[in-house]
RODO-2510 file (C-alpha; in nm, 4 decimals, decimal comma):
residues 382
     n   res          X          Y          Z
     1     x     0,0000     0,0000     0,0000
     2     x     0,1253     0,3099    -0,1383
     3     x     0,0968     0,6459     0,0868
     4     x     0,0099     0,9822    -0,1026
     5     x     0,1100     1,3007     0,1081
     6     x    -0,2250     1,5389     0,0432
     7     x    -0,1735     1,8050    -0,1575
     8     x    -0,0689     2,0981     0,0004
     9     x    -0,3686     2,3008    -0,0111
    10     x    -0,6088     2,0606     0,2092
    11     x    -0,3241     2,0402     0,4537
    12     x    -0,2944     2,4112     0,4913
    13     x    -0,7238     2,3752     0,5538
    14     x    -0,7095     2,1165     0,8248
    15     x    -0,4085     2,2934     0,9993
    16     x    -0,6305     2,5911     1,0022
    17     x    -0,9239     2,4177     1,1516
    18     x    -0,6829     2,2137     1,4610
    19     x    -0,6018     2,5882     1,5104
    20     x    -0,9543     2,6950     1,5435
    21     x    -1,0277     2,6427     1,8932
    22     x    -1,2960     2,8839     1,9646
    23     x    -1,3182     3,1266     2,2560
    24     x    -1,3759     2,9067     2,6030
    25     x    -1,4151     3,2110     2,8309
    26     x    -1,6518     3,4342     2,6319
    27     x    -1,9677     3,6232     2,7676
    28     x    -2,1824     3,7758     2,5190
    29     x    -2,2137     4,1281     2,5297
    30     x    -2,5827     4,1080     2,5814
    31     x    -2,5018     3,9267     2,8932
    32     x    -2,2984     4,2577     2,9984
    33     x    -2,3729     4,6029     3,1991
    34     x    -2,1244     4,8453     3,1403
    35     x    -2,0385     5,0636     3,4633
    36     x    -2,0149     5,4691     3,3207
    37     x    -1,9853     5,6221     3,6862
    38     x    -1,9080     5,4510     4,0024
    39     x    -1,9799     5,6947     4,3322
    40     x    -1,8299     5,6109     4,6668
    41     x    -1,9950     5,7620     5,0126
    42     x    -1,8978     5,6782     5,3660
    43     x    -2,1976     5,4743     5,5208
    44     x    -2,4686     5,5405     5,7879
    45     x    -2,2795     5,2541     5,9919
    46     x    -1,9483     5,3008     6,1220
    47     x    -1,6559     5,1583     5,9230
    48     x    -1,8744     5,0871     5,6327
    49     x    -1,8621     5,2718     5,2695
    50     x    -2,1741     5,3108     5,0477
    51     x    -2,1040     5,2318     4,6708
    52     x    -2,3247     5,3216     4,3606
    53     x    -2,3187     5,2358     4,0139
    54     x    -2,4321     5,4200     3,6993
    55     x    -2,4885     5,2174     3,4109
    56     x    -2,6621     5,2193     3,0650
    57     x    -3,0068     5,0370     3,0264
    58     x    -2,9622     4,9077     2,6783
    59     x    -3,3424     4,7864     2,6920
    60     x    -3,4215     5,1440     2,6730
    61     x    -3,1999     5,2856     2,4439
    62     x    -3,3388     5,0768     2,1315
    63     x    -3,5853     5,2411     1,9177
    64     x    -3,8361     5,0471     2,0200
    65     x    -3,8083     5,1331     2,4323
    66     x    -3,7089     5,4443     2,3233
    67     x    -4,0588     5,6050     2,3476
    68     x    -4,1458     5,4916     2,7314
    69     x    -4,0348     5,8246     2,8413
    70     x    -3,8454     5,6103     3,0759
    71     x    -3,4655     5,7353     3,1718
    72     x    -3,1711     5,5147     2,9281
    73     x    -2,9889     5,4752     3,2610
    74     x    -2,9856     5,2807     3,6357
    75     x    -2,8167     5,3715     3,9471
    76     x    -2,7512     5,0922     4,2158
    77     x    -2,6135     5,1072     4,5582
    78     x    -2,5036     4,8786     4,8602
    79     x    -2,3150     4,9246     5,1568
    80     x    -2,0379     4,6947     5,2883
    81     x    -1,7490     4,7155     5,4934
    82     x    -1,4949     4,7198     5,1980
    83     x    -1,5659     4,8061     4,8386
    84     x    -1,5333     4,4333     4,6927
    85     x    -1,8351     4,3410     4,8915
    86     x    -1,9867     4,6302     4,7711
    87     x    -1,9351     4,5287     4,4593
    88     x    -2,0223     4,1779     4,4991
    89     x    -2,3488     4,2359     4,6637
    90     x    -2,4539     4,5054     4,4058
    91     x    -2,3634     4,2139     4,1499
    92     x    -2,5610     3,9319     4,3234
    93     x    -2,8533     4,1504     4,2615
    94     x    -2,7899     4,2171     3,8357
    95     x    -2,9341     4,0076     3,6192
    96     x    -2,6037     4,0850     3,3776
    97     x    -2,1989     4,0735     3,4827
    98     x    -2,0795     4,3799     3,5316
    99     x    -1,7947     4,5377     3,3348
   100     x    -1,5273     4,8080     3,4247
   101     x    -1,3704     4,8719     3,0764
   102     x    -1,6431     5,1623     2,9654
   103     x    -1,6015     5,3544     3,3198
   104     x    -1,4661     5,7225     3,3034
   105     x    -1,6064     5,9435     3,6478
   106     x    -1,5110     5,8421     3,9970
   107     x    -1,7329     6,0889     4,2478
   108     x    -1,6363     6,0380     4,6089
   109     x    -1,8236     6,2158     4,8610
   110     x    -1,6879     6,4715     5,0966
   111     x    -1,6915     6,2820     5,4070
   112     x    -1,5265     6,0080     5,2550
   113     x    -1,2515     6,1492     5,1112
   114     x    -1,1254     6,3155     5,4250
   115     x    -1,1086     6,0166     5,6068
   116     x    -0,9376     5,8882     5,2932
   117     x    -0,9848     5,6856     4,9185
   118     x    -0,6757     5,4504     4,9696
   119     x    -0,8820     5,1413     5,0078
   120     x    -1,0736     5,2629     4,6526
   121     x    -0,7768     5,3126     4,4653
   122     x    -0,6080     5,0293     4,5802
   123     x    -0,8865     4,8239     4,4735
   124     x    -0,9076     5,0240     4,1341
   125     x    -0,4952     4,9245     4,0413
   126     x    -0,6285     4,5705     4,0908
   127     x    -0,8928     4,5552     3,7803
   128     x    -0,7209     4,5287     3,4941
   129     x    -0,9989     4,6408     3,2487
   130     x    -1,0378     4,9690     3,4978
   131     x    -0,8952     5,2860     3,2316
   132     x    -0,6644     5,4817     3,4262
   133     x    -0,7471     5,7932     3,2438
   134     x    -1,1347     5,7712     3,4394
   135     x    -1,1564     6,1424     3,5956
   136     x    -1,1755     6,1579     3,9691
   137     x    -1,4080     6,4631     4,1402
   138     x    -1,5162     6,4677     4,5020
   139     x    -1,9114     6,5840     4,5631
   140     x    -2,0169     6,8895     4,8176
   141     x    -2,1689     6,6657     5,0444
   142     x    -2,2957     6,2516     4,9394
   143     x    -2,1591     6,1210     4,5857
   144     x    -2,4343     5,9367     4,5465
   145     x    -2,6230     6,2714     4,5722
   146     x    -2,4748     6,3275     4,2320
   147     x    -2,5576     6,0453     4,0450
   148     x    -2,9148     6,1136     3,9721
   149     x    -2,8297     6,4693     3,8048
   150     x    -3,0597     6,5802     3,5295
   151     x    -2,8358     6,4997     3,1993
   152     x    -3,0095     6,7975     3,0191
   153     x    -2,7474     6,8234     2,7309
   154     x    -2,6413     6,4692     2,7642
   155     x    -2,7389     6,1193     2,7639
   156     x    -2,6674     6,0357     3,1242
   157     x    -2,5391     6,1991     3,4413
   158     x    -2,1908     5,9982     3,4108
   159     x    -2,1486     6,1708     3,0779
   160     x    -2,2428     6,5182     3,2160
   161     x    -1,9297     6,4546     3,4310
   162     x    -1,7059     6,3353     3,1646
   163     x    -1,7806     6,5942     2,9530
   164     x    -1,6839     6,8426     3,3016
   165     x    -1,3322     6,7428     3,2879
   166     x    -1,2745     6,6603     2,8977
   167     x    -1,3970     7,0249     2,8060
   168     x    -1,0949     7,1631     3,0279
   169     x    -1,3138     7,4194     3,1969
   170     x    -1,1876     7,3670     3,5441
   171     x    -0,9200     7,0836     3,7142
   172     x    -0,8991     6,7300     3,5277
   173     x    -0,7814     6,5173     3,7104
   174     x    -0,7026     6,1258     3,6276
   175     x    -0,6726     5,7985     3,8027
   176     x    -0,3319     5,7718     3,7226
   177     x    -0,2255     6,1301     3,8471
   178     x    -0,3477     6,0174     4,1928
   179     x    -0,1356     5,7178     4,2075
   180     x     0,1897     5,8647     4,1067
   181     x     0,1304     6,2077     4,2891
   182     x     0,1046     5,9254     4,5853
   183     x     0,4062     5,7041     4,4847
   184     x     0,5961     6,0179     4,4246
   185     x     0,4814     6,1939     4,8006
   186     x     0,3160     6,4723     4,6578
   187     x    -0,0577     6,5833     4,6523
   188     x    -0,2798     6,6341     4,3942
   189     x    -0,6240     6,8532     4,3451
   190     x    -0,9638     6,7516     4,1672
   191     x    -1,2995     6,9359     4,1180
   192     x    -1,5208     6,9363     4,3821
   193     x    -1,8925     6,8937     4,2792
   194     x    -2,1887     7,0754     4,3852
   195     x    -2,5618     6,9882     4,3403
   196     x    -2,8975     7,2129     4,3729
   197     x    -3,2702     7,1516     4,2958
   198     x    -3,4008     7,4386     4,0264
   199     x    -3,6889     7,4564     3,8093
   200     x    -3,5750     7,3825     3,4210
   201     x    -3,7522     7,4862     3,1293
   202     x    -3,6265     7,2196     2,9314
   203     x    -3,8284     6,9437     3,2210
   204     x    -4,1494     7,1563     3,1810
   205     x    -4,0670     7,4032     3,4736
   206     x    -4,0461     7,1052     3,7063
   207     x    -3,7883     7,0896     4,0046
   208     x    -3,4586     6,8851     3,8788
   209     x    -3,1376     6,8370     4,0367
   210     x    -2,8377     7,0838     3,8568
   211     x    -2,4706     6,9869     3,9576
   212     x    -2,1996     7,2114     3,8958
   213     x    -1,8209     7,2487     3,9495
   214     x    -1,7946     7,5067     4,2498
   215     x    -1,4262     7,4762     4,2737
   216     x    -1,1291     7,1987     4,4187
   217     x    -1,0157     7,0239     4,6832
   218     x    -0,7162     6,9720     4,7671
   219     x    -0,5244     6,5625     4,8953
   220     x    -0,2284     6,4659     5,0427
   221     x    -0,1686     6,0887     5,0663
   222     x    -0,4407     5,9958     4,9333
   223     x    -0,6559     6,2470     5,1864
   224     x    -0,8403     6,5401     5,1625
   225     x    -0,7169     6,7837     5,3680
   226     x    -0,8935     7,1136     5,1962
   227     x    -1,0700     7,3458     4,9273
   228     x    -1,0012     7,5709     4,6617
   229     x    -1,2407     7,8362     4,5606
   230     x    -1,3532     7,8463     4,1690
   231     x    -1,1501     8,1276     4,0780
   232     x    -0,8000     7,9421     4,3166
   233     x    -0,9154     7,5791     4,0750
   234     x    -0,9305     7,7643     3,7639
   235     x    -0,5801     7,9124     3,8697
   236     x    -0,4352     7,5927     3,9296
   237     x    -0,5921     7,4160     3,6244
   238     x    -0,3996     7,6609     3,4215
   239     x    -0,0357     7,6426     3,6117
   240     x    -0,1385     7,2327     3,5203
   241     x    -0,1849     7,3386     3,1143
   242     x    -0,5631     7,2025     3,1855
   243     x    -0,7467     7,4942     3,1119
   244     x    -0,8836     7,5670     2,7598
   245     x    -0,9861     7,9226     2,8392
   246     x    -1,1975     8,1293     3,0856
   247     x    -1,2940     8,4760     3,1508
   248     x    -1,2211     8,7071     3,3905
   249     x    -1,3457     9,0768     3,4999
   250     x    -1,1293     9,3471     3,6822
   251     x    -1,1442     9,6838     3,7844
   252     x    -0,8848     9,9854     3,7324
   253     x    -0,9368    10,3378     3,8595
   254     x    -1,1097    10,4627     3,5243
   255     x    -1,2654    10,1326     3,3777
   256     x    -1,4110     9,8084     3,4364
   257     x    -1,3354     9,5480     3,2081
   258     x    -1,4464     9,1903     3,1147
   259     x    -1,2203     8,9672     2,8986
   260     x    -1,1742     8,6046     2,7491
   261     x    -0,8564     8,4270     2,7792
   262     x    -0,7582     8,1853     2,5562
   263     x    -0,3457     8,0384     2,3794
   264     x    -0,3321     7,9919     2,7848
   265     x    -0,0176     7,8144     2,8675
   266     x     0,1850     7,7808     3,1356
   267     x     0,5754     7,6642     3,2053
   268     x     0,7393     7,5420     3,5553
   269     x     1,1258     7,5169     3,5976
   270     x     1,3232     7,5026     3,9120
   271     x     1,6445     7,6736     4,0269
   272     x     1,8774     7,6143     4,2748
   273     x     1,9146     7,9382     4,5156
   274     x     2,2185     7,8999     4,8003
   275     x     2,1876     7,5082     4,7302
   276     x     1,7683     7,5040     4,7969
   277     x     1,5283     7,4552     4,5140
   278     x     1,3199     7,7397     4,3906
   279     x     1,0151     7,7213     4,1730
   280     x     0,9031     7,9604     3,8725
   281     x     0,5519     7,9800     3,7731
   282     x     0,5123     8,1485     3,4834
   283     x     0,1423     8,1648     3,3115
   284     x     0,0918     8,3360     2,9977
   285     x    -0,2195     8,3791     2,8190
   286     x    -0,3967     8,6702     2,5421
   287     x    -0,7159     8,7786     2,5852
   288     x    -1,0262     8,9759     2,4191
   289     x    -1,2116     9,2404     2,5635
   290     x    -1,5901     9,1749     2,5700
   291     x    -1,7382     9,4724     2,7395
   292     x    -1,5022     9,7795     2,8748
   293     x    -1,7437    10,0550     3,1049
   294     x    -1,6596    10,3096     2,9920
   295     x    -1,5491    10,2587     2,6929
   296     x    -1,1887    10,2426     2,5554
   297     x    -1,0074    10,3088     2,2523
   298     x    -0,7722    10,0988     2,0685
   299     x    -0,5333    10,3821     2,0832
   300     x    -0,5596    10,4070     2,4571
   301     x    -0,2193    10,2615     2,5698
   302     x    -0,2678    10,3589     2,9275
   303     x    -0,6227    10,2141     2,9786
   304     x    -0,4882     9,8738     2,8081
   305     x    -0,2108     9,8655     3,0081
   306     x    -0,3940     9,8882     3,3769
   307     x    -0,6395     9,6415     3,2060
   308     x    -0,3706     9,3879     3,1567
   309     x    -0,1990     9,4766     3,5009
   310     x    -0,5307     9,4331     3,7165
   311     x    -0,5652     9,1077     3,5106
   312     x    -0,2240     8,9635     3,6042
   313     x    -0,3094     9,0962     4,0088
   314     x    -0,6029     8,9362     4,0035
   315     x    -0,4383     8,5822     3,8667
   316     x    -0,1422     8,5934     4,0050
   317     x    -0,3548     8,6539     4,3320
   318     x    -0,5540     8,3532     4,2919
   319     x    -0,2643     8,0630     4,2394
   320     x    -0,0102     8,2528     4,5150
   321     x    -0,3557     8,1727     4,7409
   322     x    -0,4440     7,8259     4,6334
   323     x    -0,0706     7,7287     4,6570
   324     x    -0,0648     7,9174     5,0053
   325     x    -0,3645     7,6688     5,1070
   326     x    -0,2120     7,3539     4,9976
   327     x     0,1431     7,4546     5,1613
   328     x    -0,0672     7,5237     5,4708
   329     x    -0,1193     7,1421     5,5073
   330     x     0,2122     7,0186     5,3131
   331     x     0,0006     6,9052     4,9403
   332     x     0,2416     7,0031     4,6752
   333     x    -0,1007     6,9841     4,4054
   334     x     0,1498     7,1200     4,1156
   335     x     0,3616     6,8105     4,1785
   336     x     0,6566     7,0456     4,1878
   337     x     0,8941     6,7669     4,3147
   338     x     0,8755     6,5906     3,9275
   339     x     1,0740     6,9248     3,7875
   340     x     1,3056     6,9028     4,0731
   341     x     1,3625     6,5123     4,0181
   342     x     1,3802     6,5824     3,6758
   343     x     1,6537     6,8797     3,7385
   344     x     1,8460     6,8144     4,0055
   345     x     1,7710     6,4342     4,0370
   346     x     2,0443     6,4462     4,3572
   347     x     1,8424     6,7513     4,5645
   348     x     1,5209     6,5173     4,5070
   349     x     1,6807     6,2002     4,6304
   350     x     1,7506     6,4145     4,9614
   351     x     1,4160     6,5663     4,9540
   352     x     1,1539     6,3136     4,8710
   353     x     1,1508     6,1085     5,1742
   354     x     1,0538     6,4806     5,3698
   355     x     0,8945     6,6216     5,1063
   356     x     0,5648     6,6792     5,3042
   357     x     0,7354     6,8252     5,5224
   358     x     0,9343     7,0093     5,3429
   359     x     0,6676     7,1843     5,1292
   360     x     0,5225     7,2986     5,4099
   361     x     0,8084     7,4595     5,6306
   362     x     1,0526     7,5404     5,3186
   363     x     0,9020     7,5198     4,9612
   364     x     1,0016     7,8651     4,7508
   365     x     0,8213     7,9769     4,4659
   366     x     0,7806     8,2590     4,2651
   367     x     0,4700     8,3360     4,0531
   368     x     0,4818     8,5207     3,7107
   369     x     0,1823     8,5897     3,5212
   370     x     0,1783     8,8188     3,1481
   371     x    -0,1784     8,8696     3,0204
   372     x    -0,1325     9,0351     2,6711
   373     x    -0,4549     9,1888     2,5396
   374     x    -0,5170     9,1344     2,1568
   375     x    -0,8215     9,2847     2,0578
   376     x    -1,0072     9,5976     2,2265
   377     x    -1,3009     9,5996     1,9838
   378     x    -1,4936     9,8584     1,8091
   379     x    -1,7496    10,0543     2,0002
   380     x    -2,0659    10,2136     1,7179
   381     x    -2,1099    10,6009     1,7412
   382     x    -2,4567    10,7436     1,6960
***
């Protein structure tokens, strides 16, 4: 009996198909809820938290649920004494397994986060599908408080808060700025959340819940440990290149003045003055007039000039305060020590191991600011 070796074709064909195991471990995606939002409260019960979770109702989002009326989204809650049971028991109760990968907004609530998130983030750098760009924000009171939020440009509350941090109006902070600004001894600072019933014309003129961004907070090992105003957040946002643009109104002796900043950009470097570190903060930025009382000529190089002087005050004002505040309780939240380490890599070696400390007692900064005005306007004469 003669053997024939198959042609090569058919072998190529069945060494494809031994290849083709298939996918063991699958779960269908309709067997899925996607967490947007995850909110994290300190409990009624001592040593307990209180953990909810925004997510999508796909049900509702076809065309055909799509006329119920009915909200596209879910919020659930339980309380546990760790997070994982959280979790777990919130799970035990879903009819679908619940995913991490599509979750961008961490909210914890005040209380909470001064008592501290470690035991959240160290159960975040354990998930491997968790993004590490997700956008933490601390609430004015109970994250979960926040959750239900009236998504009136939006599709769901979790998005509203996305969109807060990914429009670069005030701080954006990420998941993974927290855990190096912790590795690395320093502090960090993140939007702090504030939320308000008021009648909305777009709900009919009924009462709805409004949240807004009503300035920072300030952490230091993974603790809060204070606040920023809105005008000290915006400040800092910029000195952190996170800020798209903003306005902001002074006063002089003959005028007052309202303007739009935008090109805003900011540069840190470090020095070394009699062997100790010193840190420049420089912000630069040009700006529009929108409305000038009373009014002022292009060729009015005086009136421009006390313009763009009460506008650096004013600035300059703001970040000397909120860096002030978060020296106060040793937070470095411009994560000054990475330009020193970067530097003088030596001096930081010395320093880091003290570097609460030493931001507190010892940090020295200087703060530059040069707002350049580009266009007065045109005024109509009758």
């Amino acid at each position: 009996m003669i053997f024939r070796r198959p042609p090569l074709p058919i072998m190529v064909v069945i060494i494809c198909c031994l290849l083709c195991t298939g996918c063991w471990s699958k779960v269908e995606i309709n067997e899925r809820t996607f967490i947007t939002a995850m909110y994290v409260d300190k409990a009624d019960t001592p040593g307990e938290i209180e953990v909810t979770l925004s997510m999508p109702l796909p049900n509702r989002l076809s065309p055909e649920g799509g006329g119920t009326g009915k909200d596209p989204y879910a919020a659930v809650s339980a309380t546990a004494p760790t997070i994982a049971d959280a979790i777990e028991r919130i799970q035990t109760d879903l009819t679908r397994k619940i995913s991490w990968g599509h979750t961008r907004v961490i909210v914890f609530g005040q209380a909470y986060a001064r008592e501290g998130i470690e035991d959240t983030m160290e159960w975040i750098s354990r998930q491997p599908l968790f993004h590490l760009s997700s956008y933490v924000m601390v609430a004015n009171g109970r994250a979960k408080d926040v959750s239900d939020l009236t998504p009136v440009f939006e599709e769901t509350p979790s998005d509203v808060l996305r969109e807060f941090s990914t429009e670069e109006n005030l701080l954006k902070t990420q998941v993974l700025s927290v855990f190096t600004s912790d590795k690395m001894n320093q502090g960090f600072a993140s939007s702090m959340l504030g939320s308000k019933k008021t009648n909305m014309v777009s709900e009919e003129g009924e009462s709805k819940k409004w949240v807004s961004q009503i300035g920072g907070t300030i952490f230091r090992q993974m603790r809060m440990v204070g606040t920023l105003s809105a005008d000290e957040a915006r400040a800092v946002a910029w000195a952190g290149q996170n800020l798209d643009s903003m306005i902001i109104s002074v006063k002089t002796k003959k005028q007052k003045a309202s303007m739009k900043l935008y090109r805003m950009h900011s540069d840190i470097h470090v020095k070394l003055q009699n062997g100790e570190p010193h840190f420049v903060i420089n912000l630069t930025g040009r700006t529009e007039l929108n409305s000038v009382i009373p009014v002022l000529k292009a060729e009015d190089i005086v009136g421009i000039k006390d313009i763009e002087q009460a506008a650096n005050e004013k600035v300059s004002a703001h970040l000397t305060q909120a860096i002030q505040t978060a020296k106060h309780q040793g937070s470095d939240i411009l994560m000054l020590g990475y330009r020193l380490e970067w530097r003088y890599p030596q001096v930081w070696k010395k320093l880091r191991p003290t570097w609460i400390n030493y931001v507190k007692n010892d940090l020295q900064y200087t703060v530059n600011t040069n707002i350049n005005i580009q266009f007065v306007g045109s005024e109509s004469s009758f």
